[in-house]
OpenMM code with the backbone's topology and positions (N, CA, C; nanometers):
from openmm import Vec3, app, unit

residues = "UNK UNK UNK UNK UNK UNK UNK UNK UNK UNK UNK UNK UNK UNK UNK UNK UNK UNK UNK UNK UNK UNK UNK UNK UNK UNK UNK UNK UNK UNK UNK UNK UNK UNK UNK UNK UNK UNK UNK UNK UNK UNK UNK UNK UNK UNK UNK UNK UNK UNK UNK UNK UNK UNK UNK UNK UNK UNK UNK UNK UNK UNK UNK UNK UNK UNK UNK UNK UNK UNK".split()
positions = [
    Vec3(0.0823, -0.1195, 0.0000),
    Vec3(0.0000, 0.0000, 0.0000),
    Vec3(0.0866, 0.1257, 0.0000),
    Vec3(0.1899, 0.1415, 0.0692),
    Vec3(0.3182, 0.2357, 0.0709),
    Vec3(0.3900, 0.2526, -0.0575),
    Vec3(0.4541, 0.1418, -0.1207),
    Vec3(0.4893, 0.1834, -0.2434),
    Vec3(0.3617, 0.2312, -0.3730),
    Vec3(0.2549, 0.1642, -0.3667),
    Vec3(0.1590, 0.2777, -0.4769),
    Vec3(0.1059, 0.3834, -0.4700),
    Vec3(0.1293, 0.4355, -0.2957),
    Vec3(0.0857, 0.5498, -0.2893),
    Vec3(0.2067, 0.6467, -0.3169),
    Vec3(0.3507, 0.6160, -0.3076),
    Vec3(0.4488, 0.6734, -0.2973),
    Vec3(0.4460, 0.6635, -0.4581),
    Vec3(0.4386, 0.5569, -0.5277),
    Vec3(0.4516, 0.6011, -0.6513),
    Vec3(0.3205, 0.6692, -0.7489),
    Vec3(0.2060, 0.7180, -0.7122),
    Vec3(0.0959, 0.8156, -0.7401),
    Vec3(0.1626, 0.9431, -0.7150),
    Vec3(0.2139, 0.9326, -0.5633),
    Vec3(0.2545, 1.0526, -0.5484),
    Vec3(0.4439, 1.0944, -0.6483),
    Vec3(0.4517, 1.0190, -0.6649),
    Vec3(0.6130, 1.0499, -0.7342),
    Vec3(0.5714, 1.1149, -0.8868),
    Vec3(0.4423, 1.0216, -0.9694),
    Vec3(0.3353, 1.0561, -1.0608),
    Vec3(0.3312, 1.1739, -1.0676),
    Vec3(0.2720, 1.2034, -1.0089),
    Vec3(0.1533, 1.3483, -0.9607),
    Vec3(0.2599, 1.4526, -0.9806),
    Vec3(0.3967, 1.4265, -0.8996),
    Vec3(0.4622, 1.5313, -0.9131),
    Vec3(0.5327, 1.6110, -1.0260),
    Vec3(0.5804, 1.4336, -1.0873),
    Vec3(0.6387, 1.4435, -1.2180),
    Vec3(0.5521, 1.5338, -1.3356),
    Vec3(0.4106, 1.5230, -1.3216),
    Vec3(0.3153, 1.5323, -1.3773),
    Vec3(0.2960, 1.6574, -1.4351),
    Vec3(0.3023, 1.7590, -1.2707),
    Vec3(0.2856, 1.8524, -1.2624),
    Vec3(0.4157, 1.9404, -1.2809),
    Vec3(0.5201, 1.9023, -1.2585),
    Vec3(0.6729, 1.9965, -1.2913),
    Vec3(0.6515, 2.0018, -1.4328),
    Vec3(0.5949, 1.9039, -1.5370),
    Vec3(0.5750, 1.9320, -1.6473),
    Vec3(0.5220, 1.9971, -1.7165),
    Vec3(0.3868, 2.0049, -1.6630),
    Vec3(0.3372, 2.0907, -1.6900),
    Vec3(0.3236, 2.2627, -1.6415),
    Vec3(0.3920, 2.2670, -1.5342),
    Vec3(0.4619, 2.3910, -1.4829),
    Vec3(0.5785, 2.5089, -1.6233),
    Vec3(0.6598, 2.3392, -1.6496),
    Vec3(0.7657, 2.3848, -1.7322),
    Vec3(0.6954, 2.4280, -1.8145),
    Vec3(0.6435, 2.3324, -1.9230),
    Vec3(0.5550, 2.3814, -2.0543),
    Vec3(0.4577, 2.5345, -2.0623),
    Vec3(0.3844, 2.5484, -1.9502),
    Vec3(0.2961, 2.6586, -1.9282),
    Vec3(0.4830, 2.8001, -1.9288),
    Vec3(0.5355, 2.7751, -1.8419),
    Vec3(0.6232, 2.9188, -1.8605),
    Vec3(0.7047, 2.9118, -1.9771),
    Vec3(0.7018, 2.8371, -2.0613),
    Vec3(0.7761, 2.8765, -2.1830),
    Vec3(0.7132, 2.8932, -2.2958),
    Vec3(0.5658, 2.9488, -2.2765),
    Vec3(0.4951, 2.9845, -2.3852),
    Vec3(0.5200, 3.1583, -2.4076),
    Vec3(0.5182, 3.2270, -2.5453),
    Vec3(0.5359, 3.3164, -2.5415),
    Vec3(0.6918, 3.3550, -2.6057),
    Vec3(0.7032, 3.4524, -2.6145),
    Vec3(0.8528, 3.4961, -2.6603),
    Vec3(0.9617, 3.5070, -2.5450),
    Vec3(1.0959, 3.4414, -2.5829),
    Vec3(1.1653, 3.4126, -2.4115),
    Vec3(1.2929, 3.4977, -2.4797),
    Vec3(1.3372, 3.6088, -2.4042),
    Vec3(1.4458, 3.6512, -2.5040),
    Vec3(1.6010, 3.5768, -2.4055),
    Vec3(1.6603, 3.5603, -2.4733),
    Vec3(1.8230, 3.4978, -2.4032),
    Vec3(1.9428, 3.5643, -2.4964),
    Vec3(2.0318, 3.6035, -2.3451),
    Vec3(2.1014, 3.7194, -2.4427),
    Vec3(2.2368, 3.6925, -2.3262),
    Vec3(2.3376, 3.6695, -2.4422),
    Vec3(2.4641, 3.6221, -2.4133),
    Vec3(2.5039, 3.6585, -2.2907),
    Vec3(2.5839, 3.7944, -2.3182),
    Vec3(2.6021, 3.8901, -2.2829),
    Vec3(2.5136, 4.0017, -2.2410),
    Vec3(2.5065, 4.0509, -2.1455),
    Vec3(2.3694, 4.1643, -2.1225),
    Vec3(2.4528, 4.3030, -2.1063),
    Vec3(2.5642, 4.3182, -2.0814),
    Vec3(2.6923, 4.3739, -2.0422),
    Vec3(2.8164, 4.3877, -2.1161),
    Vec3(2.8727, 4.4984, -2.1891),
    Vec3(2.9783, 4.5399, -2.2296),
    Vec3(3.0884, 4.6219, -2.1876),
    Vec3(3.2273, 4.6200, -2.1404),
    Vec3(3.2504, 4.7601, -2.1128),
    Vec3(3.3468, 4.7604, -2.2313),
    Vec3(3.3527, 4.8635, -2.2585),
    Vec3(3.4806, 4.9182, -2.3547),
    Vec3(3.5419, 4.9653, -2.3090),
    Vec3(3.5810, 4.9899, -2.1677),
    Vec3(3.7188, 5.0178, -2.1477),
    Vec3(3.7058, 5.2164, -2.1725),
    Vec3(3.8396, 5.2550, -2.1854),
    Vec3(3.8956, 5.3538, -2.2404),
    Vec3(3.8643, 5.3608, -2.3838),
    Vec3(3.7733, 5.4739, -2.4481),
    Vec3(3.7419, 5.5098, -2.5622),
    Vec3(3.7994, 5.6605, -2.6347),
    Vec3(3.9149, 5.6695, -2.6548),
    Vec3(3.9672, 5.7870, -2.7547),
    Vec3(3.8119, 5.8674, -2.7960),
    Vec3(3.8103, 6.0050, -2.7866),
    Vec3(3.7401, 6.0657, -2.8325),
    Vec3(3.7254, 6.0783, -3.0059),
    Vec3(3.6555, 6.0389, -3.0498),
    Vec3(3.6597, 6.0164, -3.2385),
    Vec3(3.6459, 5.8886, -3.2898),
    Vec3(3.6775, 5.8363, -3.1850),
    Vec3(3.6912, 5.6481, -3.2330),
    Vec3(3.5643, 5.6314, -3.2207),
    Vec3(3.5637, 5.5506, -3.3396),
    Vec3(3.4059, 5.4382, -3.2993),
    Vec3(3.4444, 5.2784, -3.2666),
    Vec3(3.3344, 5.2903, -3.1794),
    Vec3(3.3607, 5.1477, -3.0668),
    Vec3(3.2735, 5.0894, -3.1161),
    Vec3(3.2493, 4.9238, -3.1213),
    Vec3(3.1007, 4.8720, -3.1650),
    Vec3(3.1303, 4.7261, -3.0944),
    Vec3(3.0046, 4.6459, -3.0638),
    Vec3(2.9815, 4.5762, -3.0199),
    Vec3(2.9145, 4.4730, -3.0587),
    Vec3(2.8969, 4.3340, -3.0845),
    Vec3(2.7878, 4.2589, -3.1268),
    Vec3(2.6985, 4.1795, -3.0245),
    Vec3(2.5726, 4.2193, -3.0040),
    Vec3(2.5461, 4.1383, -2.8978),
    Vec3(2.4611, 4.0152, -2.9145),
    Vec3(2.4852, 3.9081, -2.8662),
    Vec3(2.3931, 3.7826, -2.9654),
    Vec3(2.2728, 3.7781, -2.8298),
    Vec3(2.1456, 3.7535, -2.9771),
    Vec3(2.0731, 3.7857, -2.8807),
    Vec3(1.9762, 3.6533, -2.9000),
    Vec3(1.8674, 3.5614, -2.8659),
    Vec3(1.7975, 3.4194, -2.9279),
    Vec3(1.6906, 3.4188, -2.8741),
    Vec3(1.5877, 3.3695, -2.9340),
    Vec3(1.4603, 3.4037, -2.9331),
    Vec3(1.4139, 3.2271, -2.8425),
    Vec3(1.4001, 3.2046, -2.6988),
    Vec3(1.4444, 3.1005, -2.6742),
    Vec3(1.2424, 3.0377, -2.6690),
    Vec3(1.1709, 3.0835, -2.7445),
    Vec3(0.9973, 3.0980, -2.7201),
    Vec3(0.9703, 3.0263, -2.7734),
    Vec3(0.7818, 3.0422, -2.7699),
    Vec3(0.7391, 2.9792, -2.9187),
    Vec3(0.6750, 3.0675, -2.9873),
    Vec3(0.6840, 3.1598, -2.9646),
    Vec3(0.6222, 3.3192, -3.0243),
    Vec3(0.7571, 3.4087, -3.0859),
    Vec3(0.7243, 3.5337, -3.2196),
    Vec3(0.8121, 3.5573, -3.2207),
    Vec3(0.8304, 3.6785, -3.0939),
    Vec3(1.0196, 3.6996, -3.1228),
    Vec3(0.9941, 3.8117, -3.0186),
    Vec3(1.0278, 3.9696, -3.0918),
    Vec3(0.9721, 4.0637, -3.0668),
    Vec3(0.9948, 4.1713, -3.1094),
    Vec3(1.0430, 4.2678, -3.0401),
    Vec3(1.1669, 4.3009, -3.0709),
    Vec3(1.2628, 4.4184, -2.9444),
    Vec3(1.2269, 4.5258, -3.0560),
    Vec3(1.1447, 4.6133, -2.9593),
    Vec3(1.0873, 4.7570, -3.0278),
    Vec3(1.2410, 4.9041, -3.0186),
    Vec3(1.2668, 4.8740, -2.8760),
    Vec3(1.3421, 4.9595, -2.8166),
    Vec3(1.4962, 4.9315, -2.7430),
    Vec3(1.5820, 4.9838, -2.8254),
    Vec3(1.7216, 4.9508, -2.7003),
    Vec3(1.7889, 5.0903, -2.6987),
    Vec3(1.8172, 5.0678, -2.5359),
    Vec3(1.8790, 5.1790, -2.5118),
    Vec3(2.0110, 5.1824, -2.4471),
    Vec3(2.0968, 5.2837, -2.4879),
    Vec3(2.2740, 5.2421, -2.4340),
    Vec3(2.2788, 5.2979, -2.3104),
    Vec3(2.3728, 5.2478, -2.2330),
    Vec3(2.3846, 5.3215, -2.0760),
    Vec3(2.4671, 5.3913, -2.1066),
] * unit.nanometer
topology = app.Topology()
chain = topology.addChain("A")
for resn in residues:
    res = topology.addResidue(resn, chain)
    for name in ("N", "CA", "C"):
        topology.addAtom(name, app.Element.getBySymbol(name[0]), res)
């Protein structure tokens, strides 16, 4: 009686982490390498540039309307 209730309950749990997972990864998930750059020392005139990789980790697309530099 101990092991089928222990394994309903091992069930149940498994059950539900799954469906936990699945429910928060609906939607657009953005994942981004790097979130953070410094450049250091920048000469006045120089141009500095950066690439930042950025992955759409969803099931929706994602749309970045706005970025802004610190």
């Amino acid at each position: 009686m101990k092991k089928s209730f222990l394994l309903i309950v091992a069930l149940t749990s498994l059950f539900l982490a799954g469906s936990l997972q699945a429910q928060q990864r609906k939607g657009p998930i953005i994942e981004i390498k790097d979130e953070k750059f410094d450049f250091g020392k920048v000469v006045q005139g120089t141009q500095a540039a950066h690439v930042f990789e950025i992955r759409n980790a969803g099931t929706e697309p994602l749309i970045i309307e706005q970025v802004k530099p610190s």
